[in-house]
C-alpha positions as CSV (number, residue, x, y, z in Angstrom):
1,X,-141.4,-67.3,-33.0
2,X,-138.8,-65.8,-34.7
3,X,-136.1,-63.5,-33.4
4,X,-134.2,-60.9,-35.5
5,X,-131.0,-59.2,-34.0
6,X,-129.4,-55.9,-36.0
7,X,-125.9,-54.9,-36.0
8,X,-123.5,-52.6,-38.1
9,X,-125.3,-49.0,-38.0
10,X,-123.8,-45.7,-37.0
11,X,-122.8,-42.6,-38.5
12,X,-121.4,-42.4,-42.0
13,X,-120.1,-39.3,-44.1
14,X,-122.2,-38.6,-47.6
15,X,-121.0,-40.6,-50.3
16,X,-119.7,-43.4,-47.5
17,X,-120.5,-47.0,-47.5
18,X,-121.8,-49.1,-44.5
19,X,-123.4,-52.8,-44.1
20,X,-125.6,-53.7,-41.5
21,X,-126.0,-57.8,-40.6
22,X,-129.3,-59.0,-39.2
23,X,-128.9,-62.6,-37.6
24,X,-132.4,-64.6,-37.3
25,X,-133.0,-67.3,-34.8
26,X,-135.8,-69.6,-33.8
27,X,-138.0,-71.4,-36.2
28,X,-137.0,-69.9,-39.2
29,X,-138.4,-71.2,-42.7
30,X,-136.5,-71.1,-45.7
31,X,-139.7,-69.9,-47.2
32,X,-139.3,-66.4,-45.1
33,X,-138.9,-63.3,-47.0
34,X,-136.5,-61.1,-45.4
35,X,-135.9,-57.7,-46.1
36,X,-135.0,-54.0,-44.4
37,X,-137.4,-51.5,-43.9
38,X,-136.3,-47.9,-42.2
39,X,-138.1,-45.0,-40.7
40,X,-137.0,-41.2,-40.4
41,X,-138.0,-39.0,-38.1
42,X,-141.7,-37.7,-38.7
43,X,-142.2,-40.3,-41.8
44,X,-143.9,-43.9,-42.0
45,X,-141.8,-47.0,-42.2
46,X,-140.8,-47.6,-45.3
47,X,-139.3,-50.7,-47.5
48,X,-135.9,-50.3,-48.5
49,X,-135.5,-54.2,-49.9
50,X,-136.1,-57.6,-49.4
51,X,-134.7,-61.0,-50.9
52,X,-136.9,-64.4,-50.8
53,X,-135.1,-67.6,-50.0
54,X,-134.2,-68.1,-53.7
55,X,-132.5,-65.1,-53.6
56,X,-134.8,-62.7,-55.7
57,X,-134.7,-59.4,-54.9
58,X,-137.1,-56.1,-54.9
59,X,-135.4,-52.5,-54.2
60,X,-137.1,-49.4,-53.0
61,X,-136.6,-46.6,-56.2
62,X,-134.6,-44.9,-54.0
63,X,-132.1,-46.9,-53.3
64,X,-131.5,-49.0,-56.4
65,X,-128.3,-48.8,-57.6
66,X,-126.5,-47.7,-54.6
67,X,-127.9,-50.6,-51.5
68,X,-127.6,-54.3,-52.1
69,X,-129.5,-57.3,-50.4
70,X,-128.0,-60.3,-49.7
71,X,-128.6,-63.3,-47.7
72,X,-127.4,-66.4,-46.1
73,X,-129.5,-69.4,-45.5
74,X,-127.5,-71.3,-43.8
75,X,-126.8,-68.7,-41.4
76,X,-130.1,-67.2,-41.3
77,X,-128.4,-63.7,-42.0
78,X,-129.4,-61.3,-43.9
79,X,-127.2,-58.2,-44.8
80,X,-128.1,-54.6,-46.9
81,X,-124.9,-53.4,-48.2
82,X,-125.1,-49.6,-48.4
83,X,-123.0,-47.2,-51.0
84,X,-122.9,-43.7,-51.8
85,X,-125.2,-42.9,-48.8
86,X,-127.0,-40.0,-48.9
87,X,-128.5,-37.3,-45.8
88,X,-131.9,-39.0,-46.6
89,X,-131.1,-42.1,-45.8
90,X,-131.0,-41.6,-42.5
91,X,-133.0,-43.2,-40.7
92,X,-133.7,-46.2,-38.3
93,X,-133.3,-49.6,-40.0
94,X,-135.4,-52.4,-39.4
95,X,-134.9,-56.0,-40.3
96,X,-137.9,-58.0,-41.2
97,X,-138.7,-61.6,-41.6
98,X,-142.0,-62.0,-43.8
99,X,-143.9,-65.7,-43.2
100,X,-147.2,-66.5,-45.6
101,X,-149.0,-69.6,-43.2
102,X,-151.9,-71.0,-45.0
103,X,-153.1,-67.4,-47.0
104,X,-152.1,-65.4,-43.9
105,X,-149.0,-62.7,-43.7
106,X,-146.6,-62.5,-40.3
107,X,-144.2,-60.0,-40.1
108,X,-141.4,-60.4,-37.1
109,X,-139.1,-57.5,-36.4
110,X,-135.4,-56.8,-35.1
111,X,-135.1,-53.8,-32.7
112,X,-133.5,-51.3,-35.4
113,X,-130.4,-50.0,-35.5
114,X,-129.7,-46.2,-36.6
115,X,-127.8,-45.1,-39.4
116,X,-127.0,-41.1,-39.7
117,X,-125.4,-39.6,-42.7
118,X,-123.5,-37.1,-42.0
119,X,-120.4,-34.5,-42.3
């Protein structure tokens, strides 16, 4: 099992930066994808970014250019550095660990933490 802990949300003024941590525990494999997803009121979860254990990263569109992934292994952390925020991002973040066993896809999720943009 794995265990995924959030941290760092809150509210943030447009064109504000903020960094949310996600600390993993339990039997985590270097193999794990870990990434953020968030979902805003009245919309489906979405993928923000995610960063595989040799550090490769994906971005949602929407973010690129403005959020960054990163991640220690040794720590099991993972963090989304977030920059010129905008009223749509707000949302609920979620941290996600992705594990592939033998063809088959887990997903494990932290609680989520809420970020509002805002004046």
């Amino acid at each position: 099992q794995v265990q995924l802990v959030e941290s760092g949300g809150g509210l943030v003024q447009p064109g504000g930066s903020l960094r949310l941590s996600c600390a993993a525990s339990g039997s985590i494999s270097t193999n794990d994808v870990m990434g953020w997803y968030r979902q805003a009121p009245g919309k489906q979860r979405e993928l923000v970014a995610r960063i595989t254990s040799a550090l490769s990263t994906y971005y949602a569109d929407s973010v690129k250019g403005r959020f960054a992934i990163s991640r220690d292994n040794g720590k099991n952390t993972v963090y989304l550095q977030m920059n010129s925020v905008r009223a749509e991002d707000t949302a609920v973040y979620y941290c996600n660990v992705t594990r592939y066993t033998s063809g088959r896809r887990n997903d494990y999720w932290g609680q989520g933490t809420q970020v509002t943009v805002s004046s």
